[in-house]
N, C-alpha and C positions, 0 to 999 in steps of 0.2 A: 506552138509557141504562145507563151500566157506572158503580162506584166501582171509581176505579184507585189500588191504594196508593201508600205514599209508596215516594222513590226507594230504589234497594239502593245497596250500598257499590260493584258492579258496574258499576250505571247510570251512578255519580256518576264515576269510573272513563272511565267510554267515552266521555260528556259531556264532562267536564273534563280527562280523562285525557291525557299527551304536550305537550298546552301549558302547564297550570299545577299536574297532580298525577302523582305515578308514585307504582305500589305498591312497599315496599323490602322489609317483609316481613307474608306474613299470606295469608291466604284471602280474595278478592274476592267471592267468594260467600257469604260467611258469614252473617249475618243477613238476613235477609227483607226487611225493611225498617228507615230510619234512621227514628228517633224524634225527635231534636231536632240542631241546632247548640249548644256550648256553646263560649264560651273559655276556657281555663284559668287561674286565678288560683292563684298558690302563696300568698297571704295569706288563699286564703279554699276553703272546703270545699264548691261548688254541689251542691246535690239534679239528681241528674244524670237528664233523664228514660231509659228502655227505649233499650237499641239508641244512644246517643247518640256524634254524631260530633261533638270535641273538638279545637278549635283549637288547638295549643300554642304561643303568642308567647312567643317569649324563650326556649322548649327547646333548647338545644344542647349539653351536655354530655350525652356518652354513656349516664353513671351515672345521671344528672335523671331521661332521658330514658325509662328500664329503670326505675326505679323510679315513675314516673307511671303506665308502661304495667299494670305490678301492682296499684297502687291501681285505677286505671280496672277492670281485668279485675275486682274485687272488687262492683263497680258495676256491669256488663256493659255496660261501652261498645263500640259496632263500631269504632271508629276512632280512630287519633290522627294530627292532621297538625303535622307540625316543617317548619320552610327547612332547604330543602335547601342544602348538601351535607352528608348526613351520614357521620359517619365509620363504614369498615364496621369488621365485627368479627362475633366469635361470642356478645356480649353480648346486644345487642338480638336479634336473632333469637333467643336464647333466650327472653327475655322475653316478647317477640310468642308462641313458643310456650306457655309457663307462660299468660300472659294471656288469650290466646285473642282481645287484640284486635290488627287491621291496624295497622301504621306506614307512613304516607305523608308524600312530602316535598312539599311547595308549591317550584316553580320560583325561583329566585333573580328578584328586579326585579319578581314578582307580588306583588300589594297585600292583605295581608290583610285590608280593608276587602271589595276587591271578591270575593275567594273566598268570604267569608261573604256575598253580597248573590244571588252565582250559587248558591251552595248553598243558599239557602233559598228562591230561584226554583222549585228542583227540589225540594223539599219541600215548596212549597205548592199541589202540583196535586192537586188534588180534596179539596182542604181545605173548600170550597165546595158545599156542597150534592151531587149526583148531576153527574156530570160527562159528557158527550154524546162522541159519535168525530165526526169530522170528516174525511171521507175515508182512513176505517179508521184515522187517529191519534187520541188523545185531546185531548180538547180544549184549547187552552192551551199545548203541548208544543213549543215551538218549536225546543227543541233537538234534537228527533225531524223537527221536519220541516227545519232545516237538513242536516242529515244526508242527507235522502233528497233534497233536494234538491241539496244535494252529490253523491249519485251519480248521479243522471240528467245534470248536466253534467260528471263527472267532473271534478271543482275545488272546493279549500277551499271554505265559504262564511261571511258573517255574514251575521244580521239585527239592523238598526241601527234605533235609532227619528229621531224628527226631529231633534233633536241630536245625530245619531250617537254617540251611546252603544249601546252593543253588548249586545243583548239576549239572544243565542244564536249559538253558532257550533258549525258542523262538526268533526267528525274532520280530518286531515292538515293541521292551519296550517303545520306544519313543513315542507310542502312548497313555501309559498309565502316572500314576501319577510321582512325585516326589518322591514315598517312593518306588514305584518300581523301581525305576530307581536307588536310592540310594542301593536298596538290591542288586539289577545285581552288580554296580561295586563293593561293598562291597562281594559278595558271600557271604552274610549271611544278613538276617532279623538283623535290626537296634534293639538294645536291647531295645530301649523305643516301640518301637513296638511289638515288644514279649510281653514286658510286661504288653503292653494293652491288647492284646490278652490272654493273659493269665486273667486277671481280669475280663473280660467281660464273661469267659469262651466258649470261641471260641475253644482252643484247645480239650476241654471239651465234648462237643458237636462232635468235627471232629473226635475223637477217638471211640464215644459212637455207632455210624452209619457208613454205606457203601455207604450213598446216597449225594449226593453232598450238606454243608454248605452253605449258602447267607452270606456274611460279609458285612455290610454293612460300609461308611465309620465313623470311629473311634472318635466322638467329640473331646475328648482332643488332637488328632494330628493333630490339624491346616489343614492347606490348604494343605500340600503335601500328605495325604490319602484323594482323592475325587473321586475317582474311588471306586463302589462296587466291591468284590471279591467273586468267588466261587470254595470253596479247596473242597477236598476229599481226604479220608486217602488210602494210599497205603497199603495195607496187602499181610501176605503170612501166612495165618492159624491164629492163636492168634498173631501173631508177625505182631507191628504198623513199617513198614520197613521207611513209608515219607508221600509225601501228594505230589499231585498237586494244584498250584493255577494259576486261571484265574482271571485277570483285566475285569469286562464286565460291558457294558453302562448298558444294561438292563436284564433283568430277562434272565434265562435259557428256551430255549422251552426243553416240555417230551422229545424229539429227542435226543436234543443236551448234557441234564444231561442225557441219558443213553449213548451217545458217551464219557462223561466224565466216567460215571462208566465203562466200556470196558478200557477206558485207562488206568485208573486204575490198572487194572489185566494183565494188558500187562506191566507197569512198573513194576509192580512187581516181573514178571518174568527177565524182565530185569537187575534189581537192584538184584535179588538176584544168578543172572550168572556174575554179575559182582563181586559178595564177594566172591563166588567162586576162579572165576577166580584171583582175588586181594590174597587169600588164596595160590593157585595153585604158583602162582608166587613169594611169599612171601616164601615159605615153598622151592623152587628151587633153587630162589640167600641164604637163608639162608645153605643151605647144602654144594652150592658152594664156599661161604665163607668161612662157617667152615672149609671144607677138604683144602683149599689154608693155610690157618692160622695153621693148625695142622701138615701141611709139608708132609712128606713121597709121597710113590710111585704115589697119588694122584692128590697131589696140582699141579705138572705143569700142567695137563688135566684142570684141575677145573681153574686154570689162564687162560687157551687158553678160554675153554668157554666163561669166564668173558670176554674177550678181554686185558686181561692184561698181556699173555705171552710173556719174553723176555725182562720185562718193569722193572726199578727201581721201587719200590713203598717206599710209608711211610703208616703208622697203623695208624688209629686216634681211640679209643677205649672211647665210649659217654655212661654215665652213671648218673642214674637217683639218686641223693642225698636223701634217704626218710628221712621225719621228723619222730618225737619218735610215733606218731598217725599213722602213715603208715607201723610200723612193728609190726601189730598187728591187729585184725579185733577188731572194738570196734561197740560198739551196743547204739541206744540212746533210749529213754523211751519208744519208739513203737514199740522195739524189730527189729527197722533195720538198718541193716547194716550202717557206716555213710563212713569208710574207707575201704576197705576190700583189698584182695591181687587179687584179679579178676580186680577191679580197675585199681589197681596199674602196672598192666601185659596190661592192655589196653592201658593206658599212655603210659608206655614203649614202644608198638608197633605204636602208633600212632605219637611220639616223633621221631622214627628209621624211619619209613615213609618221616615223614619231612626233616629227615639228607640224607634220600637216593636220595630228590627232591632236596636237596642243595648242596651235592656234586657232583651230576649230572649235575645241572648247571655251575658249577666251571671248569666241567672238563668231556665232554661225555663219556669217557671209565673208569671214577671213577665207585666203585659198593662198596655197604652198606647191610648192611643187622642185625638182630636183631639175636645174637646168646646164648640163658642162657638169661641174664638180662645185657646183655650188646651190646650195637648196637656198629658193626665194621666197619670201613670207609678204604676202599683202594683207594688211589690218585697216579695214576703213576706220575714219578718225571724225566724229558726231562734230558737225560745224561750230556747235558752243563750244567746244574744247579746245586751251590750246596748249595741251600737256602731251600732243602726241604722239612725238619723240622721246618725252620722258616716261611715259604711260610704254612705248613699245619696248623700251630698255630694261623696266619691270619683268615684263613679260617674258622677253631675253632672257634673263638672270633666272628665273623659273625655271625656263626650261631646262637649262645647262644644270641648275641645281636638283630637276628633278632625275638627270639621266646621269648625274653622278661624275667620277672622274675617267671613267673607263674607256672612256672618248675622249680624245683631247679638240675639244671644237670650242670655237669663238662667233659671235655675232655680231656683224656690222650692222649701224642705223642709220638709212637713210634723212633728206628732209621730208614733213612732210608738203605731198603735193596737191592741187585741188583740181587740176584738170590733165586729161591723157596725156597730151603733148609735152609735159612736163616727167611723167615717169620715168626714160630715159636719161634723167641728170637726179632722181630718186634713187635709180640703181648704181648710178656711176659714185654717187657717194656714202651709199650702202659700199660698195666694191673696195672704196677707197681707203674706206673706216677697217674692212676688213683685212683689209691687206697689210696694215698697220698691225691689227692684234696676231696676224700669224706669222710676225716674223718674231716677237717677244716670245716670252711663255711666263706663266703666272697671271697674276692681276694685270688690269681687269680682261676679264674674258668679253665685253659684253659694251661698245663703244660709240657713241653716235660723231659725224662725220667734222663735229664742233668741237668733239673734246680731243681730236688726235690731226685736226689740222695741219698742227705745223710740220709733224711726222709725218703724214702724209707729203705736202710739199720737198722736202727732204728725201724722200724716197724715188720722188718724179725728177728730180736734182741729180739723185744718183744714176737714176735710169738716161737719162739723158749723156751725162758724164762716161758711163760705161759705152754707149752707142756713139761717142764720137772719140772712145778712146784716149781723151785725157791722161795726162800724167803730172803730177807734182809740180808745183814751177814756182819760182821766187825763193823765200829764205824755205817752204817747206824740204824745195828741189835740195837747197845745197845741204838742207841738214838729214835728209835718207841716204844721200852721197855717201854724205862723211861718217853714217853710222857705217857706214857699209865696207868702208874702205879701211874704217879704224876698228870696226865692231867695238862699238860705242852705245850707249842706249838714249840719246838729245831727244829724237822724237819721244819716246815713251814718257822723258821727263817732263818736254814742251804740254804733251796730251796730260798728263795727271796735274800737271799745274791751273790749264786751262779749265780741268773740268771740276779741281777745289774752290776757282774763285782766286786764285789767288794765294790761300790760305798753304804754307809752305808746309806747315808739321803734318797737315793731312794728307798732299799729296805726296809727301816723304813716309809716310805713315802707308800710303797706298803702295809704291813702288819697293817697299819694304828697304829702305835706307837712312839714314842718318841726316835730320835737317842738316847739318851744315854738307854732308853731302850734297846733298840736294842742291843748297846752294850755289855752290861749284858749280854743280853741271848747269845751273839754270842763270848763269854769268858765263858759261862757255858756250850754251847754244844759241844767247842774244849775239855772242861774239863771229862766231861760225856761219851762223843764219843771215848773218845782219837783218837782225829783228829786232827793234823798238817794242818793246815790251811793257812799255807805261803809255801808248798808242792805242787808242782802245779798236780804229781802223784796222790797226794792224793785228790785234789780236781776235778781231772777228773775221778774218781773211784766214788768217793761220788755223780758227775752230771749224770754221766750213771747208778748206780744204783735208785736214785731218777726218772730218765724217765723211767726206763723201768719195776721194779721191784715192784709190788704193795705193797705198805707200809699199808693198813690199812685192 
C-alpha cells in the first residue's frame, strides 16, 4: 500500500500535453505537486489553495495576461492556462520569469469544461484513503496505463466508458486521424460517429466477444476516420464497465491482441477501484455535509474537516425539477422500463457531481455533496464582502447555464451565515427558495430566500390548509355551490377579475368573453356571494382563499 501524491505540472504535461495543452513558457518541473484547479475570475479575488493551477477564461491580451501571471506569482500558483494562440513577445516570458509561474495554452476547439474534468481526474488519485499498485501502476491511473498500453501496441490509445465518453488517453493522438483527435478534445465520441458505429454494428460485435474488434475505417465519415481501429470491451463478470481503442496502420500481431486482452483485465480492475473509491468519497463529503447543515455538537468538527471552519458561508441547495413521466416508473410495449426512479437517482448524482466540480472551481475550500434528493453547495464568503448571496446567485446562474437545458434543475440561496449554529436556518432557506422554483417552470431558475418570500409563505399556508383539511367558507363557499349546482363559471370570473386589478376588458379578454358579459357575471357573483366587492378586506379574503384553499 503506497500514498501517491497529487499530479506535478510535468505529469499533467505528458498526460494532457500535444493534444490539448503545450508549455509556452515556464519550468514543467517546478512544484512538486498541484494543489487545486481554480478558474479565474477578474470580478472577484479566490483564496487560491498551495501550488494552484489556474484556468484563465477570457485571457487574451498579452498586458491581462502578464499582469495575472504577477498577481498569481504573489499567491504561489504553479500555473496559468489561456487558449491558445498566443501572441509571442518578450513580455510574457518575462513575466513567467518575475512570477515563477508556467503559462500554458489549451488547444483551440478544446472545452474548457472538459480540461477542468480531466485535470481534476488527475488530482483526485489518492485523494482516498491508502491507495494500492496494481501491476506496479497505482491504482485508478488510467492515464498511466493508457500510455503503456500505448506502447506495447505501438498506437495512440483511448479508454472509453459505456457511453464512450473518453476517460484517458495516450500520448501521440497526433499521430492518428482527425476523429481521434476530435474525440480527445471533445471527451467523448462525436455522436455521428457513435452513430455509425452503432449501424454497422460495431458496438454489437465488441460487446458479444473478449477478443479484440478490427474497425475498419467508416465510408460515410469522409476523410477524418482513415485510420483502422481495434477496441475490446472492458468487463468485470457480466458487467460491460468500457472498451479500449487503438488507432493502428496495420493488422494486430497474436502477441500484441493478447497484450490488448491483458489490458483489458487490468483496466478493469482499475475502473472498478475507481467507483469504488468515487463511491467511498461520495458517501464521506455527503455525511460531512449533512452533519455541517444539521447543526448541533457536530457540524463545527464536520466544517473543520471540510476546510470551512471559522468561515462565513452561504447554502446554495440544486434540485432536480421532475416532469409528470419522471414521478412514476412507466413501462413501454416491451415491458421496459422507459423513466424509472433508479434513473432519476443517477441524474441526480451525476448532476451533484458536476455542481461539486463547479463550485470547486469557483472557489477551492467550497464542498457540495448530494444529500436525500437534493445536492448542497457550501461557498465560504471573505468577511469584507457583503455580496454573498448575490455573488452565489452568479455562480447559480453559471452553472445551470453551463449544463444547458437538458436537465430541468433550479437553485435555491440560502442567507448568509457566520457561525455553525446558524447553518440549519441557511439550509431551511436554501429549501424554502427551492421549493418555490420547482413548483413554477421557466424563469428564474436560480432564487435567493428574499426574492420569493412571499411564495414561500403561501406555500406553508397551503401546506397547512391541506393538513387540517379546510374547505371554502363564506361568499367563496356559496359561490363554488352555485357554480355547481347551475354549472356556472362566478369563481373563474371572481379569480380573473381579482388577478386584473380590477381592470374588466383584461379580465374579459382572459376568460375569453365579452366586457359587458363580464359584467353581468361580476354583478351576479357580488349578488350570489354576498361579496362587497369595493371592500378592499373583503377582496383580500376572497384572493387568499382562491390560492390556497381547493375549490373543486
Amino acid at each position: 500500500m503506497t500514498n501517491r501524491p497529487r499530479a506535478s505540472l510535468g505529469r499533467v504535461l505528458d498526460d494532457l500535453g500535444a493534444t490539448l495543452l503545450e508549455l509556452v513558457h515556464g519550468d514543467p518541473d517546478g512544484p512538486a505537486e498541484i494543489g487545486g484547479i481554480v478558474i479565474h475570475d477578474p470580478l472577484d479575488e479566490p483564496v487560491l489553495p498551495s501550488n494552484a493551477l489556474v484556468l484563465g477564461v477570457g485571457l487574451h491580451e498579452p498586458d491581462r495576461i502578464a499582469d495575472v501571471l504577477r498577481d498569481l506569482g504573489r499567491q504561489q500558483a504553479a500555473g496559468l492556462v489561456v487558449r491558445s494562440p498566443i501572441a509571442a513577445g518578450d513580455l510574457l516570458a518575462a513575466a513567467v520569469a518575475e512570477s515563477g509561474v508556467a503559462l500554458l495554452a489549451l488547444t483551440r476547439g478544446a472545452s474548457w469544461d472538459q480540461l477542468a474534468v480531466l485535470l481534476r481526474s488527475l488530482l483526485a488519485d489518492g485523494d482516498v484513503g491508502e491507495v494500492q499498485t496494481l501491476a506496479g501502476m497505482p491504482s485508478g491511473d488510467l492515464f498511466a496505463l493508457a500510455n503503456a498500453t500505448a506502447a506495447l501496441l505501438d498506437a495512440p490509445v483511448t479508454i472509453e466508458d459505456r457511453s464512450s465518453r473518453v476517460l484517458a488517453f495516450s500520448g501521440r493522438q497526433d499521430e492518428a486521424d482527425k476523429a481521434r483527435v476530435e474525440t480527445v478534445l471533445g471527451r467523448q465520441v462525436p455522436q455521428r460517429y457513435f452513430r455509425l458505429l452503432t449501424e454497422y454494428g460495431i458496438f454489437r460485435e465488441l460487446y458479444r466477444t473478449d477478443r479484440p474488434v478490427h474497425v475498419p475505417p467508416l465510408p460515410a465519415a469522409g476523410e477524418t476516420f482513415t485510420i483502422p481501429r481495434v477496441a475490446v470491451a472492458v468487463r468485470a463478470g457480466d458487467e460491460i464497465l468500457g472498451s479500449i481503442w487503438a488507432a493502428v496502420r496495420d493488422p494486430l500481431t497474436a502477441e500484441r491482441s493478447q497484450a490488448l486482452c491483458d489490458a483489458a483485465k487490468l483496466v478493469a480492475l482499475h475502473m472498478l477501484r475507481i467507483r469504488a473509491g468515487a463511491d467511498v468519497e461520495r458517501r464521506l463529503r455527503a455525511d460531512l455535509v449533512s452533519t455541517a447543515l444539521e447543526g448541533g455538537a457536530g457540524a463545527r468538527a464536520a466544517l473543520d474537516r471540510l476546510g470551512l471552519a471559522g468561515q462565513a458561508v452561504v447554502v446554495l441547495a440544486l434540485g432536480i425539477i421532475p416532469s409528470d413521466s419522471d414521478e412514476s416508473v412507466m413501462a413501454d410495449v416491451a415491458g421496459e422500463s422507459l423513466v424509472s426512479q433508479a434513473g432519476l437517482a443517477g441524474e441526480r448524482q451525476r448532476l451533484a457531481d458536476a455542481f461539486a466540480m463547479h463550485l470547486g472551481a469557483v472557489h477551492p475550500r467550497a464542498a457540495a455533496a448530494l444529500v436525500g434528493d437534493v445536492a448542497y453547495g457550501l461557498i465560504p464568503v471573505r468577511p469584507d464582502r457583503s455580496d454573498g448571496e448575490e455573488r452565489a446567485v452568479r455562480i447559480g446562474r453559471h452553472f445551470l447555464e453551463r449544463i444547458g437545458d437538458r436537465v430541468a434543475a433550479s437553485i435555491g440561496v440560502g442567507p448568509v451565515v457566520a457561525d455553525a449554529a446558524h447553518l440549519p436556518n441557511a439550509r431551511a432557506g436554501a429549501d424554502r427558495a427551492l421549493r418555490v422554483l420547482r413548483t413554477g417552470r421557466g424563469e428564474p431558475r436560480v432564487a435567493r430566500l428574499a426574492d420569493v418570500h412571499v411564495d414561500t409563505l403561501l406555500l406553508e399556508l397551503r401546506d397547512l390548509i391541506e393538513a387540517r383539511g379546510d374547505e371554502p367558507t363564506g361568499p367563496i363557499a356559496r359561490l363554488v355551490a352555485y357554480d355547481r349546482q347551475h354549472n356556472t363559471d362566478l369563481v373563474e370570473t371572481l379569480r380573473a377579475w381579482l388577478d386584473a386589478f380590477g381592470d374588466v376588458a383584461a379580465a374579459a379578454a382572459a376568460v375569453y368573453v365579452h366586457p359587458n358579459t363580464f359584467r353581468y357575471r361580476l354583478r351576479r357573483l357580488a349578488e350570489v356571494g354576498g361579496l362587497d366587492l369595493d371592500d378592499p378586506d373583503s377582496r383580500f379574503a376572497a384572493m387568499l382563499q382562491l390560492r390556497l384553499v381547493p375549490t373543486t
